[in-house]
N, CA, C and O atoms as CSV, one atom per row, in Angstrom:
chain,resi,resn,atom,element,x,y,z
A,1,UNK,N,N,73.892,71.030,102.042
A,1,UNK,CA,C,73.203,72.265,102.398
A,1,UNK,C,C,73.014,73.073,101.121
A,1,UNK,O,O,73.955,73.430,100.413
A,2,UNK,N,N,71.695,73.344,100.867
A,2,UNK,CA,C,71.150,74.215,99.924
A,2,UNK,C,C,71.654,75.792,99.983
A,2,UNK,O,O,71.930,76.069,101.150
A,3,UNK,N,N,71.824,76.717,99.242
A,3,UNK,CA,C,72.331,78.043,99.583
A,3,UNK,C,C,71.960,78.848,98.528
A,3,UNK,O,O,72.600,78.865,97.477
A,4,UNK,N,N,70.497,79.844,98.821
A,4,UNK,CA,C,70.173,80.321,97.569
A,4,UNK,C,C,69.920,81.954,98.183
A,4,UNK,O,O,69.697,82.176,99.373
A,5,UNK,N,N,70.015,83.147,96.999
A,5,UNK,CA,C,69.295,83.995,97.301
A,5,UNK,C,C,67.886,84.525,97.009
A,5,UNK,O,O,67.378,85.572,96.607
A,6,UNK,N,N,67.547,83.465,97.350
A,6,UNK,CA,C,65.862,83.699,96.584
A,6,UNK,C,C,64.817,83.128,97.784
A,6,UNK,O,O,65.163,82.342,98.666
A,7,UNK,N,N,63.986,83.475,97.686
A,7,UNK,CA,C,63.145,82.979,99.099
A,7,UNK,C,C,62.676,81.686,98.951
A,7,UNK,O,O,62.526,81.135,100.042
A,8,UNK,N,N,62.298,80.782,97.682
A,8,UNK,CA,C,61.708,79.808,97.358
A,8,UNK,C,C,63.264,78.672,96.796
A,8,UNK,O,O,64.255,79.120,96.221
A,9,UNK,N,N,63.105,77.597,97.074
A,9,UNK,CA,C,63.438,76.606,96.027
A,9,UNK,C,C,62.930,75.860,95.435
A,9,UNK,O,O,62.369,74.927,96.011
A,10,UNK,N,N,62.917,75.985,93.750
A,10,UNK,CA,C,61.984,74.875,93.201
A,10,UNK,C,C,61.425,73.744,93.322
A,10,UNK,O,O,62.280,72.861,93.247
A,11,UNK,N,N,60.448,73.361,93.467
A,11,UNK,CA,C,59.978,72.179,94.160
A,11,UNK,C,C,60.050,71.508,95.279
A,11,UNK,O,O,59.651,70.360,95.473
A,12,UNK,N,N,60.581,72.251,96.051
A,12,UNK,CA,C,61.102,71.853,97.397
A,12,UNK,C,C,59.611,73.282,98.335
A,12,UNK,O,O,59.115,74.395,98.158
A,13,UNK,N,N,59.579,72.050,99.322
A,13,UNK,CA,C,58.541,72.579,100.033
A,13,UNK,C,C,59.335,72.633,101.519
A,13,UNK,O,O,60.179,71.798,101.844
A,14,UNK,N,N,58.944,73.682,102.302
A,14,UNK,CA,C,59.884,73.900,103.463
A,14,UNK,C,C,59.411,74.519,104.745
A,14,UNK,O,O,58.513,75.265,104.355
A,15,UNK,N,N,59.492,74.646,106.064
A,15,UNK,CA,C,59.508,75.099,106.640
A,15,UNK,C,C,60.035,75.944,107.244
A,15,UNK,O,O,60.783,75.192,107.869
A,16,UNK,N,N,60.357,77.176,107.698
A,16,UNK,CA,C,61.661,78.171,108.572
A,16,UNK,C,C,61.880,78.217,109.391
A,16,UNK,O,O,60.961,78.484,110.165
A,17,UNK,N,N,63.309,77.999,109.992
A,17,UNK,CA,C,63.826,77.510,111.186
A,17,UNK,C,C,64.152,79.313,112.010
A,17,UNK,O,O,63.955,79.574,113.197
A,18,UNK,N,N,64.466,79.899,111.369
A,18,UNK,CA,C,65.016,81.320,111.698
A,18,UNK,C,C,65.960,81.595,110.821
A,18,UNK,O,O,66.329,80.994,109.812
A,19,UNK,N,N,66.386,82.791,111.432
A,19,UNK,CA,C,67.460,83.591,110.967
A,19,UNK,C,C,68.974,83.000,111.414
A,19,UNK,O,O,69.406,82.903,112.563
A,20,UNK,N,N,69.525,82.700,110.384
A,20,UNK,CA,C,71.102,82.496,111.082
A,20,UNK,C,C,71.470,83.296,109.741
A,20,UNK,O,O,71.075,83.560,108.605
A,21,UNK,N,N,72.870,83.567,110.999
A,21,UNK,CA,C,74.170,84.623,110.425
A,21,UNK,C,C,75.742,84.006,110.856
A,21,UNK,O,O,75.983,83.183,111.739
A,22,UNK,N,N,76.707,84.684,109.940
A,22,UNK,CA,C,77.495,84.239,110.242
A,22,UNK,C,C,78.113,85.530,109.823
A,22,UNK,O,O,77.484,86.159,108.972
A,23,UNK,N,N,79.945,86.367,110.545
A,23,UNK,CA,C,80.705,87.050,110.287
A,23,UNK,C,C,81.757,87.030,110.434
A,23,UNK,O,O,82.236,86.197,111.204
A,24,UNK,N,N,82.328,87.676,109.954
A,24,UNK,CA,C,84.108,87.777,110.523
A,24,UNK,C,C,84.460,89.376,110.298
A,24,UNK,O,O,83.861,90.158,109.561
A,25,UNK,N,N,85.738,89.672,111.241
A,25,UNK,CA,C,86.195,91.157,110.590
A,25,UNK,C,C,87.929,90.912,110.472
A,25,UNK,O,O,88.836,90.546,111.220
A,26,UNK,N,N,87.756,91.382,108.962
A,26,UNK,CA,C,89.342,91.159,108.142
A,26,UNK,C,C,90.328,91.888,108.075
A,26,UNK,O,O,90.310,93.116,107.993
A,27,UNK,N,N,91.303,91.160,108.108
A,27,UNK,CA,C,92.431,92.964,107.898
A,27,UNK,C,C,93.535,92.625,107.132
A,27,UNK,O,O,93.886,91.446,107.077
A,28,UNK,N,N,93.987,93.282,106.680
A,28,UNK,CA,C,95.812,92.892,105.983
A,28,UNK,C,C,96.574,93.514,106.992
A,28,UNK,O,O,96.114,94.446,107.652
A,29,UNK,N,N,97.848,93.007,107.177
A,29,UNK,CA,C,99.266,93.527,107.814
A,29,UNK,C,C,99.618,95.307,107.037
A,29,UNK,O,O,99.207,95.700,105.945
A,30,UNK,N,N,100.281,95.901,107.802
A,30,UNK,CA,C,100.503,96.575,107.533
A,30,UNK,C,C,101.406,96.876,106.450
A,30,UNK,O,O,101.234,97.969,105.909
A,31,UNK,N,N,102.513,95.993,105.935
A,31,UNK,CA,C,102.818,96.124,104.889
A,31,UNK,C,C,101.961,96.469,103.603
A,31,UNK,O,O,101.992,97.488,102.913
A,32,UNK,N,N,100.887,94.888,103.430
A,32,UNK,CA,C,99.968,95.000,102.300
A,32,UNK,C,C,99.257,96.797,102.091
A,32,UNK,O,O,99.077,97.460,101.069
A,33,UNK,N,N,99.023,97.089,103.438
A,33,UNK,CA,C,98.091,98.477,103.653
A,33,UNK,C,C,98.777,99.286,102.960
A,33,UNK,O,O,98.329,99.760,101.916
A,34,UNK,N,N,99.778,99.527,103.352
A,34,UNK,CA,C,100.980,101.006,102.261
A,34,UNK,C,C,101.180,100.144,101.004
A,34,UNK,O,O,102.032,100.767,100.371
A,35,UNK,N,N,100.913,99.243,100.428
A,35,UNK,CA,C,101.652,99.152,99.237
A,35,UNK,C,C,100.139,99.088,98.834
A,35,UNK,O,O,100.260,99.422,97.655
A,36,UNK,N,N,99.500,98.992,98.918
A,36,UNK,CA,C,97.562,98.612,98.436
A,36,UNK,C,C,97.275,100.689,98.559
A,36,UNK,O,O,96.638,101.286,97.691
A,37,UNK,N,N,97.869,101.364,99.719
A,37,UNK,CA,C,97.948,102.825,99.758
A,37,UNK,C,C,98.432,103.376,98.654
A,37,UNK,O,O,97.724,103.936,97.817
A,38,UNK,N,N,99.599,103.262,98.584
A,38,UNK,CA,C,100.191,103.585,97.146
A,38,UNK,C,C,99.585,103.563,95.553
A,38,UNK,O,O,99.437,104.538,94.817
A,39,UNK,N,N,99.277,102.110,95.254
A,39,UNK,CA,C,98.068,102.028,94.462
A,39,UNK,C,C,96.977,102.546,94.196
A,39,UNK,O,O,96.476,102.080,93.173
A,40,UNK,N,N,96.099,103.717,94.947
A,40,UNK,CA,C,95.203,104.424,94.737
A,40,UNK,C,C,95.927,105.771,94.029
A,40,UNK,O,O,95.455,106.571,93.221
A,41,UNK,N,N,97.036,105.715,94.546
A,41,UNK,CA,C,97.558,107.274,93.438
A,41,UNK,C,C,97.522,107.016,92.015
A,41,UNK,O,O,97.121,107.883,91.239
A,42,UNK,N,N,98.076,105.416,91.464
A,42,UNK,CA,C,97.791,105.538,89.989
A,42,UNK,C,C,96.366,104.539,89.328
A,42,UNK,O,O,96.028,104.399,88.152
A,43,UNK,N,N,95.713,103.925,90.655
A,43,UNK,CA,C,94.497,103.369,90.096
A,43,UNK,C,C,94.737,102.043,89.999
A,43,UNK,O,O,95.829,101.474,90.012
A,44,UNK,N,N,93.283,101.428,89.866
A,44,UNK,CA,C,93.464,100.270,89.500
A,44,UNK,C,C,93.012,98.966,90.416
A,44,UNK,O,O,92.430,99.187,91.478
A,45,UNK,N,N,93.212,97.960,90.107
A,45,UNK,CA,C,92.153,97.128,91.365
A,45,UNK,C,C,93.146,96.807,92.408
A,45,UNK,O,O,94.334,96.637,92.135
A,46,UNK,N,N,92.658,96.720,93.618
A,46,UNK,CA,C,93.275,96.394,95.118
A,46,UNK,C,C,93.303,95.200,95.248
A,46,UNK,O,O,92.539,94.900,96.166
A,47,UNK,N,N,93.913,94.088,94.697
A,47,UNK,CA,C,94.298,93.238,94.608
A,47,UNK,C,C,94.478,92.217,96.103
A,47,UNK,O,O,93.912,91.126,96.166
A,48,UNK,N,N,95.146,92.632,96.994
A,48,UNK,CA,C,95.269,92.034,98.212
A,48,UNK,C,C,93.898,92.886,98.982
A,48,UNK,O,O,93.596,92.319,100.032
A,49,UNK,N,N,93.213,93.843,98.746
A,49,UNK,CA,C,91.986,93.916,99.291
A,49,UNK,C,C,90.947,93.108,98.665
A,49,UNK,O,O,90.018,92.763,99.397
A,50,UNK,N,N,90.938,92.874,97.880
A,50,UNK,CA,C,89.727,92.265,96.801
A,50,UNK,C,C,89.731,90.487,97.732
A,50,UNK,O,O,88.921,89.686,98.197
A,51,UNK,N,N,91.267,90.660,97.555
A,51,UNK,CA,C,91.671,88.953,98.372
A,51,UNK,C,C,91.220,88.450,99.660
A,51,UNK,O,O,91.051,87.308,100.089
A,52,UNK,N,N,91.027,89.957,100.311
A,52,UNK,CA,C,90.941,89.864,102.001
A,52,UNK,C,C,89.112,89.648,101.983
A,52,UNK,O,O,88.491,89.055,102.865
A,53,UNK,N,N,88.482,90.307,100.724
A,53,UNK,CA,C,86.802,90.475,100.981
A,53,UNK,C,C,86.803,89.315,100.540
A,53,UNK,O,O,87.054,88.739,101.598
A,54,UNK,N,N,86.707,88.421,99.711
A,54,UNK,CA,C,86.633,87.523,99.154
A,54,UNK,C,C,86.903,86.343,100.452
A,54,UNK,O,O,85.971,85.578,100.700
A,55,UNK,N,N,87.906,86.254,101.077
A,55,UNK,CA,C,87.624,85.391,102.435
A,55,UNK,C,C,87.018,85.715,103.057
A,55,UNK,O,O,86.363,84.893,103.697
A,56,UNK,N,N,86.846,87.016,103.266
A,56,UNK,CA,C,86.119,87.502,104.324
A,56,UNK,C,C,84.392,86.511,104.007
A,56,UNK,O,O,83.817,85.686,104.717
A,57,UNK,N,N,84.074,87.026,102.801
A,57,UNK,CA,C,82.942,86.482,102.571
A,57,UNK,C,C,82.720,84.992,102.885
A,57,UNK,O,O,81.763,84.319,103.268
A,58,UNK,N,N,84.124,84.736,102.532
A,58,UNK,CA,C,83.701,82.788,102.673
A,58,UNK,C,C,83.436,82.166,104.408
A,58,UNK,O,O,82.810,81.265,104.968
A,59,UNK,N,N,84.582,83.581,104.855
A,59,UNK,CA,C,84.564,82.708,106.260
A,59,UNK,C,C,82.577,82.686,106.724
A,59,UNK,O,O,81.868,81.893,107.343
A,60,UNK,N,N,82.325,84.048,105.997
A,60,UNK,CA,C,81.032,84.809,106.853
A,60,UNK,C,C,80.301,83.571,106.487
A,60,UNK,O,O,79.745,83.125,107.491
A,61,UNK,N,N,80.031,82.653,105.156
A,61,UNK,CA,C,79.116,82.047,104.574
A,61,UNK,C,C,79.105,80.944,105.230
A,61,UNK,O,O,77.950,80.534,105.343
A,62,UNK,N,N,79.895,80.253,105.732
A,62,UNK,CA,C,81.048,78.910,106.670
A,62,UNK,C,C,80.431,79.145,107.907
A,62,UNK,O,O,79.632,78.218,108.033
A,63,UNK,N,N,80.359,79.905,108.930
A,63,UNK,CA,C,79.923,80.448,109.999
A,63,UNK,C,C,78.390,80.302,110.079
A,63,UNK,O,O,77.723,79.852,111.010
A,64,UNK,N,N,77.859,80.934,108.518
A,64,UNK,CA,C,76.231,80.884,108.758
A,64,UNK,C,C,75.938,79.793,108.271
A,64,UNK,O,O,74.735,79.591,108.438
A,65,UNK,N,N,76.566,78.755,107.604
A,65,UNK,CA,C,76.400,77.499,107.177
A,65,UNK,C,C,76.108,76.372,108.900
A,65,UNK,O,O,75.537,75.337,109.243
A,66,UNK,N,N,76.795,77.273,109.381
A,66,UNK,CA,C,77.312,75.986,110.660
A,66,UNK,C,C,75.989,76.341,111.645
A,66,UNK,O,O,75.355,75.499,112.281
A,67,UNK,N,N,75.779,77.502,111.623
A,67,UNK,CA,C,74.609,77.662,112.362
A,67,UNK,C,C,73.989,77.668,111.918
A,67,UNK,O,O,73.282,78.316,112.689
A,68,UNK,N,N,73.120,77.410,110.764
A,68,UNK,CA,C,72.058,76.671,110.090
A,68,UNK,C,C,71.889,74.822,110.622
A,68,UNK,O,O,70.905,74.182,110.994
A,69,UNK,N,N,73.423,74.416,110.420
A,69,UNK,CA,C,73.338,72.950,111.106
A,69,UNK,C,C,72.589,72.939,111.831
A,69,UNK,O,O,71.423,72.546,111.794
A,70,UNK,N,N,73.466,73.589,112.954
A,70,UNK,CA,C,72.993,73.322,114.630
A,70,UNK,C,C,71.452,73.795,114.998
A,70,UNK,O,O,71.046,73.899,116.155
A,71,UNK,N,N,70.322,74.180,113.311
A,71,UNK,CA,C,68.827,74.158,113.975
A,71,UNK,C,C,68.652,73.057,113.014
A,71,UNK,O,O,67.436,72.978,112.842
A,72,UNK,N,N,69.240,72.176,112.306
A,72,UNK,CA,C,68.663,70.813,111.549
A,72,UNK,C,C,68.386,71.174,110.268
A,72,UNK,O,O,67.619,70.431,109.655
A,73,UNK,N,N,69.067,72.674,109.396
A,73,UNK,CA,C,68.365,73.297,108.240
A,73,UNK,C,C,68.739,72.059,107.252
A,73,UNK,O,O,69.586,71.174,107.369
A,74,UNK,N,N,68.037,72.263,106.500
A,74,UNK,CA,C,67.988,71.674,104.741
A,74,UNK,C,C,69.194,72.847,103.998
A,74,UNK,O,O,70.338,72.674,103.577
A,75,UNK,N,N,68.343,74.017,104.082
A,75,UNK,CA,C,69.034,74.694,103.463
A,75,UNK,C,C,68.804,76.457,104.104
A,75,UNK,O,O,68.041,76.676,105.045
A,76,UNK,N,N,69.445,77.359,103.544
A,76,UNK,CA,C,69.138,78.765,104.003
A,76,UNK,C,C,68.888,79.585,102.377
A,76,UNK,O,O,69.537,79.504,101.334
A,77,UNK,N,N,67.628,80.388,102.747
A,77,UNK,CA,C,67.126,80.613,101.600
A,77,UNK,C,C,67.484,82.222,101.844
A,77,UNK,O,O,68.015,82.502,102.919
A,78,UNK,N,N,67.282,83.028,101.129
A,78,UNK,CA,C,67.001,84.355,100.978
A,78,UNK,C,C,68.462,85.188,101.610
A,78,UNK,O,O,68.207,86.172,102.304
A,79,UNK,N,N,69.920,84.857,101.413
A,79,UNK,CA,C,70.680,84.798,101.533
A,79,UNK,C,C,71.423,86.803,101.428
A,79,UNK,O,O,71.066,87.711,100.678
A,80,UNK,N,N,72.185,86.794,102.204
A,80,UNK,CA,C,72.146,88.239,102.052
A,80,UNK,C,C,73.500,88.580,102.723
A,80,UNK,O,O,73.700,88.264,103.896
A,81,UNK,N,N,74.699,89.413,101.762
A,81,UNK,CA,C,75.462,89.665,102.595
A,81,UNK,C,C,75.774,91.488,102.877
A,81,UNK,O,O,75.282,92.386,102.193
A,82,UNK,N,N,76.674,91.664,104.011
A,82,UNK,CA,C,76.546,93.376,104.123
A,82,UNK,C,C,78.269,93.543,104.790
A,82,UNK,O,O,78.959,92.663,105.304
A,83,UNK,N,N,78.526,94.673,104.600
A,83,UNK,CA,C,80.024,94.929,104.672
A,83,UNK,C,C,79.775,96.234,105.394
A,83,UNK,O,O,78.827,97.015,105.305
A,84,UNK,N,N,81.285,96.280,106.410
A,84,UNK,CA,C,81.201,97.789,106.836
A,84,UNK,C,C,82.653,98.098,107.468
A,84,UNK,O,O,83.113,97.320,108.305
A,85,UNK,N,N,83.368,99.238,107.062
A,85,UNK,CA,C,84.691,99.385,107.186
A,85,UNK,C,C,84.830,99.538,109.036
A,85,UNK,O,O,84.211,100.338,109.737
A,86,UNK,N,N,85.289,99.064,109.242
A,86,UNK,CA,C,85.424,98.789,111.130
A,86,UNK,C,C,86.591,99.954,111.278
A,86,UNK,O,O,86.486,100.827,112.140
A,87,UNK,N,N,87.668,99.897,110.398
A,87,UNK,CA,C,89.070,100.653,110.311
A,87,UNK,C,C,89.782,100.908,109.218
A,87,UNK,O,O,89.475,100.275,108.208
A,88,UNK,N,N,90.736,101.743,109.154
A,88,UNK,CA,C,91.655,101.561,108.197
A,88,UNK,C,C,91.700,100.156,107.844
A,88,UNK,O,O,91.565,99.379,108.788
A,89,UNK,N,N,91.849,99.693,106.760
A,89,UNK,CA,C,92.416,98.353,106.294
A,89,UNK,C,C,91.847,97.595,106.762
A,89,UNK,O,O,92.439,96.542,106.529
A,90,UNK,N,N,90.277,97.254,107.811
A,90,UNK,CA,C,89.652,96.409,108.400
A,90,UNK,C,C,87.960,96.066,107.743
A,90,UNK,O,O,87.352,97.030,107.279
A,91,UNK,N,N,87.504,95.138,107.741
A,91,UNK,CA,C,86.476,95.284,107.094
A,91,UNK,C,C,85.363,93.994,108.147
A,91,UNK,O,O,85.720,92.981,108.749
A,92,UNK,N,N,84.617,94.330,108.061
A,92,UNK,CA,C,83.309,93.528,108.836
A,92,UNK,C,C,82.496,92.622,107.572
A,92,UNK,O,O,81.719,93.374,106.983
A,93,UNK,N,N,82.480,91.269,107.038
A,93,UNK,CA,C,81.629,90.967,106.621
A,93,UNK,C,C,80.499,90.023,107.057
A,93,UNK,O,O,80.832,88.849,107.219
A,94,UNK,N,N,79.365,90.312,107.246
A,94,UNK,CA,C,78.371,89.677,107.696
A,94,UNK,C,C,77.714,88.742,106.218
A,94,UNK,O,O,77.613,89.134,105.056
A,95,UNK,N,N,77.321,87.307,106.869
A,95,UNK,CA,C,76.495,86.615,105.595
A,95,UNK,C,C,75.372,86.495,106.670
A,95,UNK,O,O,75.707,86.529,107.854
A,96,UNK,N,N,73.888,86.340,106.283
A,96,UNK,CA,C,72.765,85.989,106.966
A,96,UNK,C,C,71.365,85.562,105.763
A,96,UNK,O,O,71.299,85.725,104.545
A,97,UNK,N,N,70.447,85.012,106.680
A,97,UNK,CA,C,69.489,83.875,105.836
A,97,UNK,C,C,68.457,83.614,107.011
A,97,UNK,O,O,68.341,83.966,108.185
A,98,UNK,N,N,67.737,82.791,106.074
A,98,UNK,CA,C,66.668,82.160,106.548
A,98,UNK,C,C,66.754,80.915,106.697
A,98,UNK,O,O,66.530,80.400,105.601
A,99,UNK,N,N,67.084,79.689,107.931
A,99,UNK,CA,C,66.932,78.509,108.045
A,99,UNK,C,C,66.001,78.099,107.709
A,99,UNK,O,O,65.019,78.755,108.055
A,100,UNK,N,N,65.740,76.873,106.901
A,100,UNK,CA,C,64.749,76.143,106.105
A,100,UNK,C,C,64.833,74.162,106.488
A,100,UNK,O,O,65.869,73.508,106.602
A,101,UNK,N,N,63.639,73.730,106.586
A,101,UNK,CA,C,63.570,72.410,106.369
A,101,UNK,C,C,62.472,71.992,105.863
A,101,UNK,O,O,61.269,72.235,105.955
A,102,UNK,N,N,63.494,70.979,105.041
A,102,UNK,CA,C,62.085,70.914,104.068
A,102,UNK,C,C,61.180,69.842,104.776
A,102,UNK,O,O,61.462,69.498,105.924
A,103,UNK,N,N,59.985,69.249,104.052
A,103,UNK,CA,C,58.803,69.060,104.476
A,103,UNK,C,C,58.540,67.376,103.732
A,103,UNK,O,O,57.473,66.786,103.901
């Protein structure tokens, strides 16, 4: 499976199947939350948050990968992801695209 953010792939000629998406919504335990809390008083990167978006993203990409399968894609072009805090310590990441087969 092809995976680009661009609407075209070089030399590849294609057709569009639709839109597939894929998401998940992430969270850390409450421990990580107060000690990742704490850390904003002296700065610096969120380390076990950075960890949680970072799957988050993969699961979202995995999800829209699979439903790209299930319309016969080649690949998903024009690739796009979006985030949105659901809660304290919770996060929504969506991946979504354009199903493609090529020709």
């Amino acid at each position: 499976m092809i995976l680009v953010n661009t609407d075209y792939i070089t030399g590849k000629e294609f057709e569009m199947l639709g839109l597939v998406r894929g998401s998940t919504i992430q969270s850390k335990n409450i421990g990580k939350d107060i000690t990742q809390s704490f850390k904003t008083l002296v700065g610096g990167e969120l380390k076990a948050y950075n960890q949680m978006m970072n799957e988050a993203r993969a699961l979202a990409t995995k999800r829209m990968v699979e439903d790209a399968e299930q319309l016969g894609a080649d690949a998903v072009v024009n690739i796009r992801y979006a985030s949105a805090a659901v809660m304290q310590g919770a996060a929504e990441v969506i991946a979504y695209g354009t199903a493609v087969k090529f020709k």
